[in-house]
C-alpha positions in Angstrom: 46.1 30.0 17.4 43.3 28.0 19.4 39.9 28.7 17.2 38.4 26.6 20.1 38.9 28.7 22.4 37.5 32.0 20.6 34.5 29.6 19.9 34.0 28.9 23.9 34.7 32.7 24.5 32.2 33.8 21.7 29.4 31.6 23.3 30.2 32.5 26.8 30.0 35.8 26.3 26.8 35.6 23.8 24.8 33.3 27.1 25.3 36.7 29.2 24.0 39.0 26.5 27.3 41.2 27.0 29.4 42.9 24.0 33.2 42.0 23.4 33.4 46.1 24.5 31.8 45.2 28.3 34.0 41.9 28.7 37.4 43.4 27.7 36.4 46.7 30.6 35.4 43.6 33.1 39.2 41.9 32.7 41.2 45.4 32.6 42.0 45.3 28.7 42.3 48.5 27.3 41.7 47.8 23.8 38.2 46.0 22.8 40.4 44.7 19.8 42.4 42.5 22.1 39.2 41.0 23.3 38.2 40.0 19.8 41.1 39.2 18.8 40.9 36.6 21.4 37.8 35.2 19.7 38.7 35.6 16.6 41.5 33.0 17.2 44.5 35.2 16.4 45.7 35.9 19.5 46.2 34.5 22.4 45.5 35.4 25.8 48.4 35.1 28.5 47.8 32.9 31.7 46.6 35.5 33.7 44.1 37.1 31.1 42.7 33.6 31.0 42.4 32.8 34.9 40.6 36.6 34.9 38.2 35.4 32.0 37.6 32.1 33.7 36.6 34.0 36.6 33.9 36.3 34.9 32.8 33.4 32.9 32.5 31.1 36.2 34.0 28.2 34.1 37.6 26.5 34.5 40.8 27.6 32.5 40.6 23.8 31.0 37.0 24.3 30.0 37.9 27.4 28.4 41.1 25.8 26.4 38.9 23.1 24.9 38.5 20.6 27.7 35.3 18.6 27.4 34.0 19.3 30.7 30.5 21.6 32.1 30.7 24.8 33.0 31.0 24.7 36.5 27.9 26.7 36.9 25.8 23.7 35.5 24.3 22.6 38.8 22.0 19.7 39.4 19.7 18.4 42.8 17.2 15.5 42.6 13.6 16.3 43.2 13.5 13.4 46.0 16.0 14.9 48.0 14.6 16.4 51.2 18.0 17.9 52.1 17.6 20.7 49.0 16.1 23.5 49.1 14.6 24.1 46.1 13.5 27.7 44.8 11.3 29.3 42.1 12.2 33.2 41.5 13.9 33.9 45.0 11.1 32.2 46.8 11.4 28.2 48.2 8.9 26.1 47.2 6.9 24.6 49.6 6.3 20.8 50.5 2.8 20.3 49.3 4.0 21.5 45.6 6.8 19.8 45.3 5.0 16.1 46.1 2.6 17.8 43.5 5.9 18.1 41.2 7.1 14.5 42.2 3.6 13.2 41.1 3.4 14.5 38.2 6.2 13.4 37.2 5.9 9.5 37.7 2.4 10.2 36.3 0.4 9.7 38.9 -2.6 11.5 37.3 -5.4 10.2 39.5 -4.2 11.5 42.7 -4.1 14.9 41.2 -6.1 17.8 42.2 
């Protein structure tokens, strides 16, 4: 039985704040057991189970059966790129803050206001 896996489920599920009772309803189990048996390591879910908790989780099946990669929601833009859009609670940031951001960060104190 894969104690990785229960160990990826166990902290996937803990990030979203949700109990093993909430996941097993969102994948169509009918027993929470099954669920923890899952992370408990012994038992197993079948293909499809995993594809469904991949999909809730928003990570790959490989990620979830020990594969060494990110989540897939692990995203990443670089400050300098005009192209992004970048966005603080729902709302974009506007031009003049961001230079503010940039500068701060090289540490560019004296031009600061």
């Amino acid at each position: 039985m894969s104690i990785e896996l229960g160990k990826r489920l166990e902290a996937l599920r803990e990030s979203k704040g949700w109990n093993k009772t909430y996941v097993s309803k969102k994948i169509g189990l009918k027993a929470m057991q099954t669920y923890a048996n899952y992370e408990y390591g012994s038992r197993e879910p079948d293909i499809e189970t995993l594809k469904k908790l991949s999909n809730l989780y928003d990570v790959s099946v490989d990620y979830l059966l020990g594969n060494p990669e990110k989540p897939s929601n692990t995203k990443t833009a670089d400050i300098e790129d005009d192209s992004v859009i970048f966005t603080y609670e729902g709302r974009q940031i506007p031009k003049e803050d961001l230079e503010f951001m940039r500068r701060l960060m090289r540490g560019t104190r004296n031009d600061l206001k």
